[in-house]
Backbone bond lengths (Angstrom), bond angles and torsions (degrees), N, CA, C in turn:
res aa  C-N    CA-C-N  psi(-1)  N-CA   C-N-CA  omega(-1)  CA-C   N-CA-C  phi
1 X - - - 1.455 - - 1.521 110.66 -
2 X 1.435 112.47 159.53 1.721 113.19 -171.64 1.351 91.00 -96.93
3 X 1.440 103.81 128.29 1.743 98.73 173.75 1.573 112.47 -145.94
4 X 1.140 123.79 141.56 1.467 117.16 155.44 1.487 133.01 -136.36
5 X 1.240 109.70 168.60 1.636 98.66 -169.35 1.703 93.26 -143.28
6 X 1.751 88.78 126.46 1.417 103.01 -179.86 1.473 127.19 -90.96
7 X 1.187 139.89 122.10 1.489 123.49 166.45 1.929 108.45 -107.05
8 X 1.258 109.88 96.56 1.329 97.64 175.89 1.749 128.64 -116.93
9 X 1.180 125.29 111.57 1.638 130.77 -145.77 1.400 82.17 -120.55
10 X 1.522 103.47 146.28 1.329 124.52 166.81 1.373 103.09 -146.28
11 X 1.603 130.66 -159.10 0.985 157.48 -140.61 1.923 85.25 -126.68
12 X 0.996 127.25 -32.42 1.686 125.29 -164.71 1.226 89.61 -128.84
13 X 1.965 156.50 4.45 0.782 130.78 -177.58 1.391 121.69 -165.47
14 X 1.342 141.22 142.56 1.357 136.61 177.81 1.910 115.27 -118.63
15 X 1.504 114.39 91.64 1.544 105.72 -170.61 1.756 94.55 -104.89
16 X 0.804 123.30 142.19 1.398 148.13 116.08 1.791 134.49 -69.80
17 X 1.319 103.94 92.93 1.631 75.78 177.55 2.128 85.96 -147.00
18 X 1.864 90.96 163.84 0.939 127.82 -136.56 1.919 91.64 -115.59
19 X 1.094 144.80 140.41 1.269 132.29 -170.70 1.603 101.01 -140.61
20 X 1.336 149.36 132.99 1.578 116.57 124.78 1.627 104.34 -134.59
21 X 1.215 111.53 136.55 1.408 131.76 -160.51 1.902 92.32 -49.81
22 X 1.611 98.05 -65.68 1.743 115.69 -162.45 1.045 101.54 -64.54
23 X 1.353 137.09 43.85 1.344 105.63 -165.11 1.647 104.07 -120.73
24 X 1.237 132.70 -150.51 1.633 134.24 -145.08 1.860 104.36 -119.29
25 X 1.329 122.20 -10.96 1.117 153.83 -179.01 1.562 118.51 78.36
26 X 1.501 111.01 39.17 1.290 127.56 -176.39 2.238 97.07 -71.16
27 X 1.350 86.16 161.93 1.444 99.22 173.78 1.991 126.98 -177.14
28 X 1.037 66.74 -177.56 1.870 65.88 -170.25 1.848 107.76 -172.22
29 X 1.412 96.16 94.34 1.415 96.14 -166.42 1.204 106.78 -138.21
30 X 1.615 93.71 125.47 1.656 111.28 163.67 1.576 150.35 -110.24
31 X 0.758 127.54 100.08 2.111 119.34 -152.36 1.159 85.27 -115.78
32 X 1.148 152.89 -51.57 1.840 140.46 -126.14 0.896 138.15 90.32
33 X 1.580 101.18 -5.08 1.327 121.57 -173.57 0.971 122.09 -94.61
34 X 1.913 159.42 24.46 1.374 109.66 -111.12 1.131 122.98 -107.82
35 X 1.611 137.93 51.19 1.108 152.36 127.64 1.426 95.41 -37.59
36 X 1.703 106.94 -77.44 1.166 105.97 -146.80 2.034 110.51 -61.05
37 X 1.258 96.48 -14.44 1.350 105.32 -167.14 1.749 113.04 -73.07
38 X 1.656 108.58 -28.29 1.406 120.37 177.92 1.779 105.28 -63.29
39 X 1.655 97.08 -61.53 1.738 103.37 169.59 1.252 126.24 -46.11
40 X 1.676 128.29 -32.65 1.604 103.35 160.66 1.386 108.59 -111.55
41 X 1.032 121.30 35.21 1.977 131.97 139.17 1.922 96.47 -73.11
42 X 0.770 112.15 -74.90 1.794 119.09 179.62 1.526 106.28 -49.51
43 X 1.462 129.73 -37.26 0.823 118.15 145.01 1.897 151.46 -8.44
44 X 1.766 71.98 -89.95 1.568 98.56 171.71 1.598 128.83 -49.05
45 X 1.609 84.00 -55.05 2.061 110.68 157.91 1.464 111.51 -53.02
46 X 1.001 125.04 -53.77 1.922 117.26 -167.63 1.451 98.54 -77.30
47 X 1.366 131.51 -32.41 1.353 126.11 -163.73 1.582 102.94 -111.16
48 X 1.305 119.25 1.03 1.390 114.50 156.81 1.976 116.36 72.38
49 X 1.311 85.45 -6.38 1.507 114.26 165.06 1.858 100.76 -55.52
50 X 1.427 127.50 155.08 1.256 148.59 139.00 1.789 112.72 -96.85
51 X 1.266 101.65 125.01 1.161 126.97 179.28 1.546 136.87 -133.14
52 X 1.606 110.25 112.79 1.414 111.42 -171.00 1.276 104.80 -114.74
53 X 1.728 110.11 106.87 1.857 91.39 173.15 1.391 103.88 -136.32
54 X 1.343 115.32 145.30 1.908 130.03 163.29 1.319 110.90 -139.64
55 X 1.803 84.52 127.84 1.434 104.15 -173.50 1.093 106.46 -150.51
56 X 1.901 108.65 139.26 1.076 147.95 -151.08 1.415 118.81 -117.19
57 X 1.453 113.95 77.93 1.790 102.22 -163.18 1.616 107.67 -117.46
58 X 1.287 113.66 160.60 1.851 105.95 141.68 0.905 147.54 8.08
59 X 2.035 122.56 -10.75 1.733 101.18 -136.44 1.712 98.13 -81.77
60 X 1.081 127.61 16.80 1.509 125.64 171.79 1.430 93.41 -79.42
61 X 1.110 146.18 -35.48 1.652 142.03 162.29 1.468 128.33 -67.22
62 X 1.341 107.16 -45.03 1.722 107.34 159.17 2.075 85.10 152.61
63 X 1.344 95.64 151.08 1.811 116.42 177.41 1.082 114.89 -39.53
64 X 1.115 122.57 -50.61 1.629 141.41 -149.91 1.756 96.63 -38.24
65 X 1.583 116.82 -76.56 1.478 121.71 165.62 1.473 113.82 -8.63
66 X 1.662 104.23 -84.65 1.506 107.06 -174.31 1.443 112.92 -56.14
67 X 1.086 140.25 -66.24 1.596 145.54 -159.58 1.529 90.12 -46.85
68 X 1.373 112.82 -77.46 1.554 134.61 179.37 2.165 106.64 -19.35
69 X 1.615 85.42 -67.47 1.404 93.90 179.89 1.749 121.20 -39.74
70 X 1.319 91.61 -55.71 1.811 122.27 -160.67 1.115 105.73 -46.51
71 X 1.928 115.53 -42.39 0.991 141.99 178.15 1.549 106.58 -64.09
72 X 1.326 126.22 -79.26 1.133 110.09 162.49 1.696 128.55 -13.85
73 X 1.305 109.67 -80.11 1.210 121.91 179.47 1.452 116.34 -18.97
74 X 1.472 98.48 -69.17 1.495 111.83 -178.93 1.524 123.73 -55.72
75 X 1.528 104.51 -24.82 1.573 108.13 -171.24 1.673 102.69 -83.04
76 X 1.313 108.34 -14.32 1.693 115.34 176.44 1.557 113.32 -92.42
77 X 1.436 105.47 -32.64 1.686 104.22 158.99 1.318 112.25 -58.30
78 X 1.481 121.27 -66.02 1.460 110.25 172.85 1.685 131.85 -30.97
79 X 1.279 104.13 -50.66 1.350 123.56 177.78 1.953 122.69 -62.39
80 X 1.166 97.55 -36.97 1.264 139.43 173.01 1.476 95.26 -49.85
81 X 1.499 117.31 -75.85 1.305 138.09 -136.15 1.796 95.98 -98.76
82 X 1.319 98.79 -39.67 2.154 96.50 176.12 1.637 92.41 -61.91
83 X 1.784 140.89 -57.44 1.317 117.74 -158.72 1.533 100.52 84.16
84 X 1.477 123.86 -155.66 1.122 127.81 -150.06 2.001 106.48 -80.30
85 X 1.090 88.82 -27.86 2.052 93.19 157.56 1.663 98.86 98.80
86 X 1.667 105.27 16.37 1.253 116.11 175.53 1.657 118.53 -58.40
87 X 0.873 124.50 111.85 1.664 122.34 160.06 1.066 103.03 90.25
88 X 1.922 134.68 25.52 1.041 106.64 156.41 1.732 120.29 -124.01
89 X 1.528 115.64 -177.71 1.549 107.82 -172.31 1.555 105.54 -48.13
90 X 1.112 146.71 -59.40 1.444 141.71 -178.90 1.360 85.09 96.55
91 X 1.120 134.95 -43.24 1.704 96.48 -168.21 1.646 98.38 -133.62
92 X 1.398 116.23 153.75 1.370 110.73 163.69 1.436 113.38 -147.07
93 X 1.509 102.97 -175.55 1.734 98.99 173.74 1.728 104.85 -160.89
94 X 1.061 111.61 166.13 1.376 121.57 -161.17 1.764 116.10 -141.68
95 X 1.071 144.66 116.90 0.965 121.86 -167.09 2.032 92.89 -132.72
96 X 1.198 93.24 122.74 1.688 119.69 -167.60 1.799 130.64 -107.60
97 X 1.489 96.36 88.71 1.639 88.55 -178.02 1.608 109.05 -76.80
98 X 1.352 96.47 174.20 1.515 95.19 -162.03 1.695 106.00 -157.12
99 X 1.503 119.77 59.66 1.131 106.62 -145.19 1.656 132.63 79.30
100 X 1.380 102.02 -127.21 1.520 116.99 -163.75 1.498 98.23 -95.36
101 X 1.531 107.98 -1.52 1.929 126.31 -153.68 1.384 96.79 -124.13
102 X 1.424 112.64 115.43 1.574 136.11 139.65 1.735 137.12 -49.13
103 X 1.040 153.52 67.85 1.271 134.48 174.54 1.413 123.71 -116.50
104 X 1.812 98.92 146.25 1.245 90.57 172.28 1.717 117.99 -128.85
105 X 1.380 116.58 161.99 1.552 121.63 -171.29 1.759 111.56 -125.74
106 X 1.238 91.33 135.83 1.672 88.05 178.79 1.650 114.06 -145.80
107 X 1.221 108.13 125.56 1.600 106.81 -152.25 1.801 76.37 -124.19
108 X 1.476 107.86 152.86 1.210 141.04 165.19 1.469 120.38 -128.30
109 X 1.552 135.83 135.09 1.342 120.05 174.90 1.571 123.20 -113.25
110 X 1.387 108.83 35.63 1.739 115.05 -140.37 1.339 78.50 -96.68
111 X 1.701 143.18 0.34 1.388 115.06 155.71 1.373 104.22 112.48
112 X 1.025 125.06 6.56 1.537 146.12 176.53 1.741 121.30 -105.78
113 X 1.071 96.52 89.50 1.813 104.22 -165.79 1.692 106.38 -60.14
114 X 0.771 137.24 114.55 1.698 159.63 137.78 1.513 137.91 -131.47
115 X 1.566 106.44 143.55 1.172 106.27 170.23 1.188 104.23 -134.65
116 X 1.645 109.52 152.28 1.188 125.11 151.77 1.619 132.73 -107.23
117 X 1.040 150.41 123.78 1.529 134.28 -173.75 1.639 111.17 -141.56
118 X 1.596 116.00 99.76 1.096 131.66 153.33 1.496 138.18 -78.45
119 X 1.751 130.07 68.41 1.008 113.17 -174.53 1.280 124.85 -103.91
120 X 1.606 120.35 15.07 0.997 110.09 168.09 1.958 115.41 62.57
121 X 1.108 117.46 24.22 1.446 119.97 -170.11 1.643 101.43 -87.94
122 X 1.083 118.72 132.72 1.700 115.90 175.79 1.590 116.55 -105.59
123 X 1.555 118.53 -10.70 1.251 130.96 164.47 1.911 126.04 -93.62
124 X 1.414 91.43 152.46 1.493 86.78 -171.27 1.937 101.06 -78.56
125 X 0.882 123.66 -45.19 1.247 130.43 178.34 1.461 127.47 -100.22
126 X 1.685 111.12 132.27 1.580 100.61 -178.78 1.597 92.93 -135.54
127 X 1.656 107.56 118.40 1.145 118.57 -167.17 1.753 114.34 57.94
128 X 0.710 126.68 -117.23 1.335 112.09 -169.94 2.047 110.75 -111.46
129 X 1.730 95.18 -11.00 1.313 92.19 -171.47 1.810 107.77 -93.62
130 X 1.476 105.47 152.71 1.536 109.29 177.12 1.500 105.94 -66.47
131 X 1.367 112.08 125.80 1.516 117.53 -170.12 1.770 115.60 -74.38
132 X 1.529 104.86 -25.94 1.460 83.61 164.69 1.604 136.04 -96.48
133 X 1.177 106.18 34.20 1.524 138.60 164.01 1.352 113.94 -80.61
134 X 1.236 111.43 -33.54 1.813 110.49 177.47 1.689 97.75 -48.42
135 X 1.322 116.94 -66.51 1.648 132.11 -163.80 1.693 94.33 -52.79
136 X 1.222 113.51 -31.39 2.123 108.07 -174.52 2.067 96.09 -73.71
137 X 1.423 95.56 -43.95 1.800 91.94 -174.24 1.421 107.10 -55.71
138 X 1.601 120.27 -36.13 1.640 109.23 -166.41 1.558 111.77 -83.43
139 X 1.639 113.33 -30.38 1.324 118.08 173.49 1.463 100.32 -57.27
140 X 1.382 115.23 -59.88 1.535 114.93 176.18 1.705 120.39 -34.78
141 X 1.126 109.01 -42.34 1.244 101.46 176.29 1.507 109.83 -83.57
142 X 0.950 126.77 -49.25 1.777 127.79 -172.19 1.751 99.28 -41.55
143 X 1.586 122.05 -41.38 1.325 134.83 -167.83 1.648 87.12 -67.41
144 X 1.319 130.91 -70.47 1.531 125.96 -164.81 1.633 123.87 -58.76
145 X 1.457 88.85 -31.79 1.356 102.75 -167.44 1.656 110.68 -88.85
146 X 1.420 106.59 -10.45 1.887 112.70 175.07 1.739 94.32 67.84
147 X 1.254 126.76 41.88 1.495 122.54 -164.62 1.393 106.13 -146.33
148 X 1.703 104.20 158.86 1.772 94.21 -158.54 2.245 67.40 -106.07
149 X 1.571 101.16 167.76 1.263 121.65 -170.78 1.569 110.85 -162.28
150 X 1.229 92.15 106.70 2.003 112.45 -171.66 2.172 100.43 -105.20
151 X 1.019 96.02 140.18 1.511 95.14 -174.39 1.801 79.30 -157.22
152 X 1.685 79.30 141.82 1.749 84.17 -172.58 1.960 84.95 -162.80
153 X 1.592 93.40 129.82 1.533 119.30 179.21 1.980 98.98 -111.23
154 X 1.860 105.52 81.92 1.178 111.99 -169.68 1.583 110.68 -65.50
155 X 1.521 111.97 -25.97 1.445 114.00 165.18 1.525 107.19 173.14
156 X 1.483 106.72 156.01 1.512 109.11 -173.54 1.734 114.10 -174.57
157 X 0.998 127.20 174.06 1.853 115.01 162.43 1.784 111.46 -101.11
158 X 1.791 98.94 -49.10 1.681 80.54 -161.24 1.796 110.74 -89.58
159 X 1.137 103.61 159.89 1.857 83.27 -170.67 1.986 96.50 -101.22
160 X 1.288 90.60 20.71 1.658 86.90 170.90 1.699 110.87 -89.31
161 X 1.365 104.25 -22.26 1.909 125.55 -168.16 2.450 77.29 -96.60
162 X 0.797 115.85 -25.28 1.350 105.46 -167.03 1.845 98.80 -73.42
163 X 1.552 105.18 -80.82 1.445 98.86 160.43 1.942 133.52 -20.65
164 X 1.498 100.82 -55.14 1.490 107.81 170.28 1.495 111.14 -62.23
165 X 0.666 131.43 -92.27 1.622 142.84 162.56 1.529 95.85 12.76
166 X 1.250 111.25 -78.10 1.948 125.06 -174.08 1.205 106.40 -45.40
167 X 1.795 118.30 -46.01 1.388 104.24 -159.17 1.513 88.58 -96.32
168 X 1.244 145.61 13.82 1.440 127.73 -178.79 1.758 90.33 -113.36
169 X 1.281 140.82 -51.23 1.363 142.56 135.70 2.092 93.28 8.30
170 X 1.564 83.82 -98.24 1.911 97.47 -165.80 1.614 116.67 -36.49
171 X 1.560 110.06 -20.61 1.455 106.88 -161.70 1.668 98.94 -97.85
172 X 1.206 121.42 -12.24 1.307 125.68 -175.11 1.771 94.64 -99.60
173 X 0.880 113.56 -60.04 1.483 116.56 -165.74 1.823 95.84 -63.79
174 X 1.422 139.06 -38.10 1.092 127.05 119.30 1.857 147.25 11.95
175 X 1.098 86.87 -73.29 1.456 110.75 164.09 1.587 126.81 -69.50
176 X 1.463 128.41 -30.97 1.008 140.86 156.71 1.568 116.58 -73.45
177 X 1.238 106.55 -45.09 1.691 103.82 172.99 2.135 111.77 -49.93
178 X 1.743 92.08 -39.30 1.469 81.35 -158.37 1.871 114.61 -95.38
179 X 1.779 87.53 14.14 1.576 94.43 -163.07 1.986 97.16 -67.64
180 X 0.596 116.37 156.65 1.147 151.43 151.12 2.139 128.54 -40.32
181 X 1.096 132.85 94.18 1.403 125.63 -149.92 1.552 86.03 -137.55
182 X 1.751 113.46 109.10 1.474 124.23 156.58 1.276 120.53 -40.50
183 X 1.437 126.31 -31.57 1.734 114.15 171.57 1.217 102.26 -91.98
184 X 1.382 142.92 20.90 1.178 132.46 169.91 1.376 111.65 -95.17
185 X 1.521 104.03 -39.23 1.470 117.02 -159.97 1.500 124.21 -41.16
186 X 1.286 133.18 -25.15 1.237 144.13 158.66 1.603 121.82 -64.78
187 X 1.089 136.16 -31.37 1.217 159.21 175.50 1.492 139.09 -112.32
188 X 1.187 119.97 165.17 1.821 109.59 -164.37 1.560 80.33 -118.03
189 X 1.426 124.39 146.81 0.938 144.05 -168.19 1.603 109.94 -86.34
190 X 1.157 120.28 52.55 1.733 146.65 -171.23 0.964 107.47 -131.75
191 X 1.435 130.19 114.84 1.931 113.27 138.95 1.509 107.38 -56.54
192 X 1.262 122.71 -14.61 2.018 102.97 178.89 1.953 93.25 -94.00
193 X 0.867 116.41 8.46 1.911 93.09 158.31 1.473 98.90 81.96
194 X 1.733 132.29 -6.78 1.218 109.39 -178.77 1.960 90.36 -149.78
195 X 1.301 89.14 158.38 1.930 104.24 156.30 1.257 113.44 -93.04
């Protein structure tokens, strides 16, 4: 099984988290946040991933740290857990209604760090988390994960279905990037020979 296990400590933060790609979409996740904590529960579930994470941040200083971090974290579990990135799709995409809400996600793993994040959110807060923190979690991950990451809220009303949408979008389009392809298996999915 593809698995990884993160320990990442800073000066603003203490994560633990727990990864395996194949897994049944079990989880158990804690940040402080728990907005953010429902979104990689939906996560874990849409992308079929198992996920164990606790994390210990700042938030008496403000989110930014943890969300930011988590993101990180996870994009190095991912990375962690593909190994040499042999034989699989490398890129995917997902496109996620959500209600009255459209989104779409498009992950690449060819090793080229970018993000993009369009959500169109007009509030500072969704559920309890600061909403322009979503855009720090996906950069966060694109940075861990060595992966470019497009998230796009093509249209919708509530920005609670906007947030959902993205992260159920990312976890599927996710899931296709890291599946696995028998004519690949010999080869890295590059004409340049590397990620």
């Amino acid at each position: 099984m593809r698995r990884a296990t993160i320990d990442r400590r800073t000066t603003e933060t203490r994560i633990g988290l727990r990864l395996s790609l194949d897994g049944k979409g079990r989880y158990d996740v804690h940040s402080g946040i728990r907005f953010l904590d429902h979104m990689l529960e939906l996560f874990a579930r849409h992308g079929a991933f198992d996920l164990k994470l606790a994390a210990d941040g700042d938030l008496d200083v403000d989110q930014h740290h943890t969300v930011e971090d988590i993101g990180i974290a996870l994009g190095e579990a991912v990375s962690a857990a593909l190994g040499n990135r042999r034989g699989i799709n490398r890129a995917g995409y997902f496109v996620m209604p959500m209600d009255e809400t459209l989104a779409v996600a498009a992950i690449d793993f060819g090793g080229r760090i970018h993000a993009v994040v369009d959500l169109r959110l007009k509030v500072r807060r969704v559920g309890d988390l600061q909403a322009e923190l979503v855009t720090d979690f996906f950069e966060g991950f694109a940075q861990g994960a060595r992966a470019n990451v497009h998230v796009k809220v093509l249209y919708g009303r509530s920005s609670y279905h906007h947030v959902e949408a993205v992260f159920k979008a990312f976890a599927r389009a996710l899931r296709v990037a890291c599946a696995r392809d028998r004519r690949l298996a010999r080869m890295l999915p590059s004409t340049k020979g590397l990620l």
